[in-house]
C-alpha positions as CSV (number, residue, x, y, z in Angstrom):
1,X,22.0,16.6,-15.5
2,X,20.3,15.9,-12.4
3,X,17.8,18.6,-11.2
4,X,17.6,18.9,-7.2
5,X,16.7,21.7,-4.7
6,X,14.4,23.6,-7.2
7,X,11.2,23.9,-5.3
8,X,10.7,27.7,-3.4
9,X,10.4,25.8,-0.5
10,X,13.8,23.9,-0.7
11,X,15.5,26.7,-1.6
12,X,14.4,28.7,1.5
13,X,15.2,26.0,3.5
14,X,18.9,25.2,1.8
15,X,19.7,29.3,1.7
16,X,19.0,29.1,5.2
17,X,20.7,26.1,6.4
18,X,23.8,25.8,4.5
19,X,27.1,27.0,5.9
20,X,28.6,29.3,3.6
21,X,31.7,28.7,1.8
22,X,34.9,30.3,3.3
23,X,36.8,32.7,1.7
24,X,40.0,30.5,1.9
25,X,38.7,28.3,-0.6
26,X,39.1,31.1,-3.1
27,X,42.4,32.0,-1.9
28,X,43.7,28.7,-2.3
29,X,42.7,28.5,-6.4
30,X,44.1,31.9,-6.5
31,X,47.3,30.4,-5.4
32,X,47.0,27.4,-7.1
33,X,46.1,29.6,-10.4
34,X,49.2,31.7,-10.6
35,X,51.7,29.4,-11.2
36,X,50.4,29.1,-14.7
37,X,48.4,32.3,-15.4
38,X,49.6,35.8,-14.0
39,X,47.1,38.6,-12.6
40,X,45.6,40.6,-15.3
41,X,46.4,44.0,-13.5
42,X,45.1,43.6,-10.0
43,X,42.2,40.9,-10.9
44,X,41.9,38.0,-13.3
45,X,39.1,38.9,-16.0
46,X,36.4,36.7,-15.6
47,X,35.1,33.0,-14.0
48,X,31.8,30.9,-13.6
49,X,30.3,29.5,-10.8
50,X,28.4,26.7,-11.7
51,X,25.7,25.0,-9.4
52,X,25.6,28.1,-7.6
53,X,22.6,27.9,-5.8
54,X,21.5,30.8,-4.2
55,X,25.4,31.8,-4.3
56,X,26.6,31.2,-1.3
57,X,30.2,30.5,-3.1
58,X,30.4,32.9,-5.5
59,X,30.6,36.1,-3.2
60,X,33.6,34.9,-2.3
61,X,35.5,35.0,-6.0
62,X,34.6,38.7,-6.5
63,X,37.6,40.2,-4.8
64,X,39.8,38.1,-7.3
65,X,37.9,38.6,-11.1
66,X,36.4,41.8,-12.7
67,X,33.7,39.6,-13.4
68,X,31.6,36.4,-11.9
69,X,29.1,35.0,-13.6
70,X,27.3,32.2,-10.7
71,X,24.8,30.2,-12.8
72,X,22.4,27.2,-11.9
73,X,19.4,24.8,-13.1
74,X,17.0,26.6,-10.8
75,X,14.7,29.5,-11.4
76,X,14.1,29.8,-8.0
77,X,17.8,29.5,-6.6
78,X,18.7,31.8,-9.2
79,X,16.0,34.2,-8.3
80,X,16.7,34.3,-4.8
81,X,20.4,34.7,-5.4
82,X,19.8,38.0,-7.2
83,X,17.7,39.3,-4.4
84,X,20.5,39.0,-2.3
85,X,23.1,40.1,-4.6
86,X,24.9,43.4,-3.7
87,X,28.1,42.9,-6.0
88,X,28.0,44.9,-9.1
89,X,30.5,42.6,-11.0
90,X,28.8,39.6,-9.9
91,X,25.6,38.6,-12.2
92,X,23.2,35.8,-12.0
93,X,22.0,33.2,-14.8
94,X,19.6,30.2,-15.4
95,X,22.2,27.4,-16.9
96,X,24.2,23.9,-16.8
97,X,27.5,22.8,-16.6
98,X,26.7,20.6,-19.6
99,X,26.7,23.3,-21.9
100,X,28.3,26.8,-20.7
101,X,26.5,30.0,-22.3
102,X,30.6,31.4,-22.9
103,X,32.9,31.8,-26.1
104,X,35.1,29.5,-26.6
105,X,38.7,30.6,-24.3
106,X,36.5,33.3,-22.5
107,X,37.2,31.9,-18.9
108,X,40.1,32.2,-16.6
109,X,38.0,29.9,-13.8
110,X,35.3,27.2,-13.8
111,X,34.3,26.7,-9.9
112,X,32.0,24.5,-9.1
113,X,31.2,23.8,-4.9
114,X,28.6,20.4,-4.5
115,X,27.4,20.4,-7.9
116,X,29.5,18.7,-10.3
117,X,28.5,15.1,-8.9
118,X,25.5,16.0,-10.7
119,X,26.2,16.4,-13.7
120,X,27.6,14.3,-16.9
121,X,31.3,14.9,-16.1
122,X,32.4,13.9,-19.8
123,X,30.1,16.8,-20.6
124,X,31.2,18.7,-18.1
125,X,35.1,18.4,-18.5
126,X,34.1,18.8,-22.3
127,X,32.9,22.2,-21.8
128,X,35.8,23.7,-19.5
129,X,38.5,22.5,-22.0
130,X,36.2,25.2,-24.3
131,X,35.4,28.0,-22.4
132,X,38.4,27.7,-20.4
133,X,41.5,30.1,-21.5
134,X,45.0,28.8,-22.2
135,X,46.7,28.9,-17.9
136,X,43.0,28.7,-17.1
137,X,42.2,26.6,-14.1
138,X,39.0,24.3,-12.3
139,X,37.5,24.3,-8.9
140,X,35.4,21.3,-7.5
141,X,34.9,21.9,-3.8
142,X,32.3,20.8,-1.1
143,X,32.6,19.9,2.1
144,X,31.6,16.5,4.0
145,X,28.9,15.3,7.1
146,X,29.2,17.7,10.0
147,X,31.4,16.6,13.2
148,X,29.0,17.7,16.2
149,X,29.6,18.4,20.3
150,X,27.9,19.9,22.6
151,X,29.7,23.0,24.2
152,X,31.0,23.4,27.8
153,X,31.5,19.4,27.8
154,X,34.6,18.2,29.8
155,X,37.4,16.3,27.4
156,X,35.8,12.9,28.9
157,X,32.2,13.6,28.2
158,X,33.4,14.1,24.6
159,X,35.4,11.2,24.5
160,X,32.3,9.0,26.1
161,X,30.2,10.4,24.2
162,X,31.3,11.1,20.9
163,X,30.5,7.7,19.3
164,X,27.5,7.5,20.3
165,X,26.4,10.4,18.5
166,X,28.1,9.7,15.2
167,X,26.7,6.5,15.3
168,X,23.2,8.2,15.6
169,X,23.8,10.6,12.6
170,X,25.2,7.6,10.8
171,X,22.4,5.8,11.2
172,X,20.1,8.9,10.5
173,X,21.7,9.8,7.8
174,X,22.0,6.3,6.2
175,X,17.9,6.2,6.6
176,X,17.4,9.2,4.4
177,X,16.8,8.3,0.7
178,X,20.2,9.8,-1.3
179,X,20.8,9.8,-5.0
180,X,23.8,7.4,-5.4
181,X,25.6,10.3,-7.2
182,X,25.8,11.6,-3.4
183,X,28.5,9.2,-3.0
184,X,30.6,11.0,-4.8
185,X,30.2,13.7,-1.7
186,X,30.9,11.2,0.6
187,X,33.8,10.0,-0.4
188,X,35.3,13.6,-0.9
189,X,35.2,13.7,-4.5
190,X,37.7,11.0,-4.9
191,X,36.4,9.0,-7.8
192,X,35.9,12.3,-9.5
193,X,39.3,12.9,-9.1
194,X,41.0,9.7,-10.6
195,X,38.2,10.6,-13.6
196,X,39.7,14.1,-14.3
197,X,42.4,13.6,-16.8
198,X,44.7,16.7,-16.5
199,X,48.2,17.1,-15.9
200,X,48.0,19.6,-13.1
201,X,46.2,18.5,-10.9
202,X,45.4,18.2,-7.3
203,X,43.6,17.0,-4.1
204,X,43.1,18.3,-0.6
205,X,40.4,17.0,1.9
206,X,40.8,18.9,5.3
207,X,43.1,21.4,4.8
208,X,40.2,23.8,5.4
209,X,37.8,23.8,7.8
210,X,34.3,25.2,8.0
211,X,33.3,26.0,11.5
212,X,29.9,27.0,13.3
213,X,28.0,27.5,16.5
214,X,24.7,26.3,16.2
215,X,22.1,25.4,18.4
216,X,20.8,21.8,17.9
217,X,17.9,23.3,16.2
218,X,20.2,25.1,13.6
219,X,21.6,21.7,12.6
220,X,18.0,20.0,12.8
221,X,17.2,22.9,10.1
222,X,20.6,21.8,8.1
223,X,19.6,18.1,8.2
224,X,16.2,19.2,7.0
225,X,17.9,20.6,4.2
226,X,19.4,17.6,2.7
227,X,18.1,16.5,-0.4
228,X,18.0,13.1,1.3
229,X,16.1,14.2,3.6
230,X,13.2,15.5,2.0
231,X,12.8,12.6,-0.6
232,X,12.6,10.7,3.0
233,X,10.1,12.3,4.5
234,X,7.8,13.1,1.2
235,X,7.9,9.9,1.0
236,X,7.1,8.2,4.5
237,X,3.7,10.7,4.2
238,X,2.8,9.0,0.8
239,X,3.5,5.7,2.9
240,X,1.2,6.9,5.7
241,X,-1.7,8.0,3.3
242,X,-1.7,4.5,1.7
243,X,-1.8,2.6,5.3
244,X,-4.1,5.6,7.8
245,X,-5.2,8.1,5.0
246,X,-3.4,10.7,7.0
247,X,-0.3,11.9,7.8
248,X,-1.1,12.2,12.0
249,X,1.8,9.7,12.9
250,X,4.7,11.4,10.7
251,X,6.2,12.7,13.7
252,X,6.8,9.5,15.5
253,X,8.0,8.0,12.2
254,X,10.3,10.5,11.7
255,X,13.4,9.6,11.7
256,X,15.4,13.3,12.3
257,X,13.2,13.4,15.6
258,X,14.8,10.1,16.5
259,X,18.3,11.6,15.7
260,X,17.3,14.8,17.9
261,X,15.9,12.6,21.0
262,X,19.0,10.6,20.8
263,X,21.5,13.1,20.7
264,X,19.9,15.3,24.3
265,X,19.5,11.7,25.8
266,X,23.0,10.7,25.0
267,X,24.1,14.4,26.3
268,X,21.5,14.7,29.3
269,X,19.8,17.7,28.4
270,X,16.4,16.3,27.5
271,X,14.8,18.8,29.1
272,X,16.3,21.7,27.3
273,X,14.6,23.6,24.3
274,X,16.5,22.7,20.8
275,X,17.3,26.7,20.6
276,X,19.2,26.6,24.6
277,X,21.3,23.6,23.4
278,X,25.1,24.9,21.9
279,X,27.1,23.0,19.3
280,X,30.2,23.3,17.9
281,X,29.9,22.0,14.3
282,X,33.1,21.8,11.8
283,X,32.8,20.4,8.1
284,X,35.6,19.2,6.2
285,X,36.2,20.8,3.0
286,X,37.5,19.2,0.0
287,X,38.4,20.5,-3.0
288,X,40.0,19.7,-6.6
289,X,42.5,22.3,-8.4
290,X,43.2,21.6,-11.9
291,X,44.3,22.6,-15.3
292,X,42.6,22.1,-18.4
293,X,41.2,18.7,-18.9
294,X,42.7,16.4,-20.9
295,X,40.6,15.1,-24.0
């Protein structure tokens, strides 16, 4: 299993950042779960979140189990997601998807929101056909590359406009140095999909959508996030102390200052602060709903 976002520093950055996952994503496995597991009483008995970072999905399961377990490689995310934590039935652990610290049949859910394209999905798949209880069900969610405008535009600025700037974040965004697993993100966790073998199963990309008002400098903090990103810019500062034996000119090799100059040129406000400029940011979600795997 690949190990990202483990540094203190990354995961203040990411807890920051990242949108939060919206509560209709849990609704819609809770849907999608009872058609082949009734409610235990008034909530199902327990589920994992795996990859849960700092937990900014798991809150959102606790209305629906007696008890969440959210679990993840990192010390630190896990750490900080128990500082935040203010759910009694919701606990915290150091673990991987590879191998799931649960009894066989133990599970009702395994959720799992931009982490699974990490892991070894044979592994993976593996280890919910044993935890998982007969009905039991899988979640695979995430959510895609923001859509970003500028607010109090008129319909024909946006339409001028528009291209422009997802050309820029394109190109931005193609310039930052992904793991290929990333793809998988991409592409809306399509390839994953067609690898699941299950009988029940199903797709949705944009059914639900995440929105936000940012100012440019919130979404400059969210790029920053990336893991793409910060593999980027660690190293163009190793490539600057090979050539100068400083790092003076990493600002002007930046490239998320070129995507943030481009954007207020593009929108004429390149005299404005990053905090005074509005945006109206959506994010696909995408998700998988499934049954047991399939050996």
């Amino acid at each position: 299993m690949i190990k990202l976002f483990e540094s203190v520093k990354h995961t203040s950055k990411y807890a920051e950042a990242r949108p939060t996952t919206p509560g209709s994503v849990a609704e819609r496995i809770i849907s999608f779960m009872s058609k082949s597991k009734a409610l235990e009483g008034s909530r199902y008995a327990k589920m994992v979140d795996v990859g849960c970072g700092n937990g900014q999905s798991t809150s959102i399961f606790a209305p629906y189990f007696k008890s969440v377990v959210g679990m993840d490689t990192s010390e630190n995310q896990i750490a900080f997601a128990k500082k935040m934590n203010n759910i009694d039935h919701i606990e915290y652990l150091v673990g991987n998807g590879e191998s799931l610290p649960f009894k066989d049949a133990e599970l009702d859910l395994v959720a799992s929101g931009l982490a699974v394209h990490w892991m070894d999905l044979d592994k993976f798949f593996g280890e919910c056909r044993r935890v998982l209880k007969p009905g039991g069900c899988i979640l695979l969610h995430g959510y895609k590359d923001p859509e970003v405008q500028m607010v109090g535009m008129e319909e024909d600025e946006v339409k001028r406009t528009e291209e422009e700037v997802e050309r820029l974040q394109r190109k931005m965004h193609d310039q930052c140095t992904f793991n290929p697993k990333v793809k998988h993100v991409n592409e809306g966790y399509l390839e994953i999909f067609d690898i699941l073998k299950s009988d029940d199963k199903v797709r949705e990309d944009g059914k639900i959508i995440i929105e936000r008002y940012w100012t440019l400098e919130e979404l400059e903090a969210y790029f920053h996030s990336m893991s793409g990103y910060q593999t980027y810019i660690e190293d163009k500062k190793k490539e600057l102390m090979e050539k100068y034996r400083n790092i003076d000119a990493l600002e002007e090799h930046d490239i998320m200052k070129w995507y943030i100059d481009g954007v207020k040129k593009v929108w004429n406000v390149e005299n404005k602060k990053n905090s005074e400029i509005q945006l109206h940011v959506t994010f696909d979600v995408f998700m998988i709903l499934s049954g047991i795997p399939k050996n």
